[in-house]
C-alpha positions, 0 to 999 in steps of 0.5 A, spaced: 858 888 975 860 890 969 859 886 962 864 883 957 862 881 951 868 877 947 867 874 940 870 868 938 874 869 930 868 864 929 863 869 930 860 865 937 858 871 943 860 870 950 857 876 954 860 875 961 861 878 968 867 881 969 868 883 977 871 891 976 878 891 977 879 884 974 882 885 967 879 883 960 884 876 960 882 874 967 874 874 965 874 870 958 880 866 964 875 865 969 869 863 964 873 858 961 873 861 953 877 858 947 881 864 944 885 867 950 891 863 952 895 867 957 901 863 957 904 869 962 898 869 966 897 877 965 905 879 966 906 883 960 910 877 958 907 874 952 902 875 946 897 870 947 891 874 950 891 879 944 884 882 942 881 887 938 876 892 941 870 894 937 871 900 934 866 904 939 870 903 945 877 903 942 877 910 945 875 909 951 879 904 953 885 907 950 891 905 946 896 901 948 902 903 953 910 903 951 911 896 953 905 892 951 905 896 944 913 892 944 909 886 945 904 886 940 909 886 935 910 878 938 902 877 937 900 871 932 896 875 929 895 880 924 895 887 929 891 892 927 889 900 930 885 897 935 890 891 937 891 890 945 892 885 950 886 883 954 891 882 960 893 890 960 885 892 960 882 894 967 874 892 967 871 899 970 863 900 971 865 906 965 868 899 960 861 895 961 858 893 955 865 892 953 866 888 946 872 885 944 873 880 938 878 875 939 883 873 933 884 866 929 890 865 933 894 866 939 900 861 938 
């Protein structure tokens, strides 16, 4: 199963199993971790799942389709090059070790 490891704005690590398929938001959802709020539930609806991708993995999980583009625009946080919505990344074997850094803010 592949790992995601996501990073709270205060820099504490959680390194959890996110079965393939799932998205990034439904793993930090399933794990119960602060910083994810999803208030949409993953439905491209809201900002509230937003996160940054390390750097090293920006390219291989890719940029930001259209509409989750428009979104971000909504997010509480700064955006940034490497800006996306946690309930828009599919977890596959190839994202295992995914790192992902939650901003200060969803709301």
């Amino acid at each position: 199963m592949p790992r995601v490891t996501y990073i709270e704005h205060t820099g504490a690590s959680h390194e959890v199993d996110v079965p393939e398929g799932d998205s990034v938001m439904r793993g930090a959802y399933a794990h119960a971790l602060e910083g994810i709020v999803a208030e949409c539930g993953g439905g491209l609806a809201c900002a509230t799942c937003h996160v940054y991708v390390d750097d090293a993995w920006a390219e291989r999980v890719g940029p930001a389709s259209g509409p989750e583009s428009d979104m971000l625009e909504f997010a509480a946080s700064e955006r940034k090059p490497n800006s996306r919505l946690s309930c828009q990344i599919v977890v596959t074997d190839a994202l295992d070790g995914l790192v992902v850094r939650m901003p200060e803010t969803q709301i």
